[in-house]
C-alpha positions in Angstrom: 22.0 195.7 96.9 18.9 196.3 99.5 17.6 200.1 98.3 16.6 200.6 102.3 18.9 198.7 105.1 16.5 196.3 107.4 17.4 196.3 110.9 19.7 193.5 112.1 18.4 190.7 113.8 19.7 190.4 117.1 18.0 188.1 119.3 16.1 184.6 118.1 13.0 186.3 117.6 14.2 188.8 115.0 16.3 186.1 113.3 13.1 183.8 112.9 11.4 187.0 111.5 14.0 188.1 109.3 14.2 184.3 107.9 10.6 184.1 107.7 10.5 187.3 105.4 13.3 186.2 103.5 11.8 182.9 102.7 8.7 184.5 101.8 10.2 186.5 98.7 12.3 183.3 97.7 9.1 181.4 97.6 7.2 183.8 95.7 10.4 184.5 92.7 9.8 180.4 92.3 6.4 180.3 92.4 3.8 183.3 92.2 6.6 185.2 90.1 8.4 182.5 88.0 7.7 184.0 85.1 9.5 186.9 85.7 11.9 185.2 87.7 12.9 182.6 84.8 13.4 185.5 82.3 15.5 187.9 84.7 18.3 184.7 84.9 19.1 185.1 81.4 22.2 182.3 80.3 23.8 184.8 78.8 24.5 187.3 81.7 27.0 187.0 84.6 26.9 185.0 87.4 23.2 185.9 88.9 22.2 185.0 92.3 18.8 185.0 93.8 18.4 187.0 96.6 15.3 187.2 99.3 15.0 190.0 101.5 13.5 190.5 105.1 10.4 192.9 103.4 9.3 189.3 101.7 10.8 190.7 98.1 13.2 189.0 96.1 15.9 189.9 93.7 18.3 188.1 90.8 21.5 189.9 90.7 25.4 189.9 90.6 26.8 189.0 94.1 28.3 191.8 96.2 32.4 192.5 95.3 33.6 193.0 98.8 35.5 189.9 100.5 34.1 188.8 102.5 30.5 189.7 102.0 28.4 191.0 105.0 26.1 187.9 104.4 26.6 184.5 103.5 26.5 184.6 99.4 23.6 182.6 97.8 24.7 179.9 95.1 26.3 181.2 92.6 25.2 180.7 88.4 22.0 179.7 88.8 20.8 181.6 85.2 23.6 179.4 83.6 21.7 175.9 84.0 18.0 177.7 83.0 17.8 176.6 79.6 20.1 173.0 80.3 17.4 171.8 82.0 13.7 171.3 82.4 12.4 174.2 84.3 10.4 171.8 87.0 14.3 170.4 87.8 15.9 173.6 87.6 13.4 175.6 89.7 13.6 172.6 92.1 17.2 173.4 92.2 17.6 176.7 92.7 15.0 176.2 96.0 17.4 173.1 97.0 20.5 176.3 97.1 18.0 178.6 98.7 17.0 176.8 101.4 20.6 176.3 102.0 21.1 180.0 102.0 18.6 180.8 104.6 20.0 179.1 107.0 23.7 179.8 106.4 22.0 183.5 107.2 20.1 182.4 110.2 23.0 180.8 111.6 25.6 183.6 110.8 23.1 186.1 112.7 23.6 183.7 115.6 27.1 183.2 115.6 27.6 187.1 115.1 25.4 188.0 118.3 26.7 185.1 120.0 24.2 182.7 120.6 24.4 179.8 123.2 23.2 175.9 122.6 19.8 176.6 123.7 19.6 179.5 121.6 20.3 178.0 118.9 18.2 174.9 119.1 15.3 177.2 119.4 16.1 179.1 116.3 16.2 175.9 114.3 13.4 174.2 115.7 11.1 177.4 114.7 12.7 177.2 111.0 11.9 173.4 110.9 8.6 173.8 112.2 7.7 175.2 108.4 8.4 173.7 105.2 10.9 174.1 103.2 10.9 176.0 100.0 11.9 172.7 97.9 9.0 171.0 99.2 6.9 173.4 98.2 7.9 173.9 95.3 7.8 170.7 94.7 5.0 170.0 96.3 6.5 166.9 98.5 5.8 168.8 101.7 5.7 165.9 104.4 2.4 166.2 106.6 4.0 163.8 109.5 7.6 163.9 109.1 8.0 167.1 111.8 9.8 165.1 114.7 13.1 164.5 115.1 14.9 161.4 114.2 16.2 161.1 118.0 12.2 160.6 118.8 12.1 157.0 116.9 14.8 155.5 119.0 12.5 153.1 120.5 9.3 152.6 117.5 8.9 151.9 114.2 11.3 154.2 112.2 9.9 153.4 108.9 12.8 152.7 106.5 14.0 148.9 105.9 17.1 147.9 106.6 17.5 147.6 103.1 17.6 151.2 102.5 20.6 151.8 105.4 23.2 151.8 102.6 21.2 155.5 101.8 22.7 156.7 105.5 26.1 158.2 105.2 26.2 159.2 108.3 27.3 156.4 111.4 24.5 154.0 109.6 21.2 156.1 110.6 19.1 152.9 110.6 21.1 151.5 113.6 17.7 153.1 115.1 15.3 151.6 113.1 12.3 149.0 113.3 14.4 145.5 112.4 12.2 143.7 109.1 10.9 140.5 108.9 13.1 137.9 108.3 12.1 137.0 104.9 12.9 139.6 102.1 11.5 138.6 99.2 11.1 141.6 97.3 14.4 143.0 96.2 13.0 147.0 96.7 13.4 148.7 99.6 10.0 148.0 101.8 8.3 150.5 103.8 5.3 148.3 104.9 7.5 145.3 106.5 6.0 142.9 109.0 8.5 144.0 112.2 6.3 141.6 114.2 8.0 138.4 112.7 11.7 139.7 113.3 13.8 137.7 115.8 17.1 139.1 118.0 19.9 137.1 117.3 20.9 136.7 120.3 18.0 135.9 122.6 15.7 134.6 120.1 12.7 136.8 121.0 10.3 139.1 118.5 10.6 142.6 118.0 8.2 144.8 119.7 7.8 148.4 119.3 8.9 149.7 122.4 12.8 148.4 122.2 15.8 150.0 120.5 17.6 147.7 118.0 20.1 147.8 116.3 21.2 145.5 112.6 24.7 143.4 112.0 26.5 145.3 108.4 27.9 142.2 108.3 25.6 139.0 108.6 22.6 142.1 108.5 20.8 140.0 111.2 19.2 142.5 114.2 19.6 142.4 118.2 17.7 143.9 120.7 20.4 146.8 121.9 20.2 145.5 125.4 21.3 142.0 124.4 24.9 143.6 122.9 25.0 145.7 125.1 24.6 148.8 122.6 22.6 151.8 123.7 20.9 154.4 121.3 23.4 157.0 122.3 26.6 154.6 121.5 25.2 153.3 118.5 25.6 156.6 117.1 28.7 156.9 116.9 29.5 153.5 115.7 30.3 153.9 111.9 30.3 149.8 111.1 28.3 147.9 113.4 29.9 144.2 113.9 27.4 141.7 116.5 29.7 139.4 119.1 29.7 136.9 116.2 30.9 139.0 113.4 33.4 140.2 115.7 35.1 137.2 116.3 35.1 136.4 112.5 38.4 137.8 110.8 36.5 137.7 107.4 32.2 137.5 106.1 30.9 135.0 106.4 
């Protein structure tokens, strides 16, 4: 599909490059070239895939035949929602899927050349350190959302407790800032008063330097020591139930 082969990347280096130039093309087909871009992905073709290549060109064409491919495949179909669509949403879209792909080729470089933990953390800290190609296409690029959840385990995470219903996974705002005890406003609130939460245990405020952690059932908050619930345990927990709860066979 490539007219000249690209060296493969073997060490973390050469895979950050060769995601770096693939990204690069990708960006330009959705933004500096969308014109051409948006006409190549005609409805009426086959199944068309956009490709990005290490020499920062780009490329909409059938996927390869063999099985399996050398490379993880990008999404398939993407001409066949082009005119279903606004073009904002489906250009928004098809960056979602190719963001996806660069990373399923990142990682397959690593896992064919055998990286190790550390090797591997590096490579995807050096990809997160840039933005993706959704938020800039987008234009939602996030000038102080870089860190790692893991950092906020013991400050203001800023998402209410409102919004944990939005965490599928093991109830992500077990880390977060507890909110005031009043909730008037039925939205979720990103500018809550964490000063005038109480633990339900001791009785004592919140302050910014403690990890806490929210009852799914009676949805009050705790300080993590008082339960005895560390930041590493809590993670794991998929349903959260404080001493009370626990000894409750239905909700109160």
């Amino acid at each position: 599909m490539e007219g000249v082969p690209h060296p493969v990347p073997r060490t973390v280096e050469e895979v950050f490059t060769d995601f770096k130039g693939r990204r690069s093309g990708l960006i330009k087909a959705l933004t500096t070239d969308v014109e051409k871009f948006y006409q190549q992905c005609d409805p009426e073709k086959e199944n068309l895939c956009l490709y990005g290549f290490p020499n920062e060109t780009w490329e909409v064409n059938l996927p390869v035949e063999e099985v399996p491919p050398e490379l993880p495949e990008p999404a398939l179909g993407i001409n066949f929602a082009r005119d279903g669509m606004q073009e904002k949403d489906w250009l928004s879209l098809v960056a979602v899927h190719s963001d996806s792909w660069l990373l399923a080729v990142a990682f397959y470089f690593g896992a064919r050349f055998g990286f190790g933990k550390n090797e591997r953390k590096r490579l995807f800290q050096m990809i997160n350190d840039l933005p993706t190609i959704f938020e800039l296409v987008t234009g939602s690029v996030k000038q102080s959302k870089d860190q790692p959840a893991a950092h906020n385990n013991g400050s203001k995470f800023k998402s209410s407790g409102k919004s944990r219903q939005s965490e599928s996974q093991a109830k992500g705002m077990k880390m977060s800032a507890p909110p005031k005890e009043e909730d008037d406003s039925g939205e979720e609130e990103e500018e809550d008063d964490e000063q005038g939460a109480t633990c339900g245990a001791c009785g004592d405020n919140y302050g910014t330097d403690e990890f806490w952690i929210c009852c799914d059932m009676c949805e009050r908050w705790f300080h993590g020591k008082c339960v005895k619930i560390t930041p590493a345990k809590a993670e794991h927990i998929k349903q959260y139930k404080c001493p009370s709860c626990s000894n409750k066979r239905v909700r109160v």
